[in-house]
N, C-alpha and C positions, 0 to 999 in steps of 0.2 A: 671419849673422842669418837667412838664408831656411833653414838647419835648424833653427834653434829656429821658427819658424811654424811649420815642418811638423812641429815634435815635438809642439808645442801642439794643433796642430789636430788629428794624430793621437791626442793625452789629451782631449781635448775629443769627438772621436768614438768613442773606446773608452768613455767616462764617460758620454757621451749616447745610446748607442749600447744599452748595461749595463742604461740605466736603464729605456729603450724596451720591452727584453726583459724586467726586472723589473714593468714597467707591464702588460705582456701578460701575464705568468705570474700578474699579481694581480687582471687580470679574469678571465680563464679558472677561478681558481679563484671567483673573486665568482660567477662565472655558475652553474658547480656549482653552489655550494651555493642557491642561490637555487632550480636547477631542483628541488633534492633537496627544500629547503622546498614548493617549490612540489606536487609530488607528495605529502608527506607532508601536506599543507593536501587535498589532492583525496583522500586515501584519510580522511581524517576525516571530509569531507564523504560519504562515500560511505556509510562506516560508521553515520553520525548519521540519514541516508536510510531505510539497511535500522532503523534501531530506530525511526523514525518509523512504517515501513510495521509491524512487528511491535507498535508499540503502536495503531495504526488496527486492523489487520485483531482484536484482541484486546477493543476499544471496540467495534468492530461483530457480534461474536462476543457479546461480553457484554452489549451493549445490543437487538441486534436479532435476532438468529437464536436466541439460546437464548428470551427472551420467546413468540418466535415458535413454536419449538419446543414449548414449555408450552401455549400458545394451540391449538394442532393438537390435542395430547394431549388436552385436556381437550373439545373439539368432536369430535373422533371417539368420545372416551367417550360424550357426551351423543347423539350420531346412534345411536351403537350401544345405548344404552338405550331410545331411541325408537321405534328399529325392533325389538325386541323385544316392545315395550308394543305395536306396533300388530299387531303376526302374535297375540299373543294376545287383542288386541281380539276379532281377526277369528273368534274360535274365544267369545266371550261373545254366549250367546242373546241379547241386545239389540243383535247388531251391525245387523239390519236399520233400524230407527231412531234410529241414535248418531248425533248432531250433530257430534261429534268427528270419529268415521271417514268422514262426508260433508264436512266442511269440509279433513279429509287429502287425499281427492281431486278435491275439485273445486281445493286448491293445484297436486296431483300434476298434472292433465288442464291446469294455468294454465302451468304448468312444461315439460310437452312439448308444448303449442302455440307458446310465447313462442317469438317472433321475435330471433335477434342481430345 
């Protein structure tokens, strides 16, 4: 009778033993696949980031630097017409009395005294 316990015990240890090993072969692969999820979750996230940043930088490109761009354009036009108008003021017999060309510099002389 104490061979059959020990044949038992040793089927009961080979059986519990098997399953042990099967239990660990079934997390290790759980674990895998979970890290592989888990990385493929982190390169989505990463992905979604950069077309966040390429639809901002394209919102701010289109909302505020090209307006901006236009606004320049069209202020450097109008400086550059102005300062045309005024060198030929400067050359009209009536520049000695033009309210115009004294109110240009008494801006101009308000402009290089002004304090920053």
């Amino acid at each position: 009778m104490g061979n059959w316990i020990e044949i038992a015990s040793l089927v009961l240890n080979a059986v519990l033993g098997g399953t042990l090993i099967v239990t660990v072969a079934t997390l290790r692969a759980t674990v895998k696949k979970a890290e592989a999820e888990a990385e493929k979750a982190n390169a989505e996230v990463e992905r979604m980031k950069a077309d966040n940043d390429r639809s901002a930088m394209t919102t701010f490109q289109e909302f505020i630097v090209d307006p901006l761009k236009a606004e320049i354009k069209r202020l450097n036009r109008n400086v550059n017409g102005l300062q045309k108008a005024i060198r030929q003021a400067n050359s009209c017999p009536h520049s000695d009395d033009c309210p115009v060309l004294d109110e240009l510099q008494k801006q101009s002389d308000d402009d290089c005294g002004a304090k920053k």
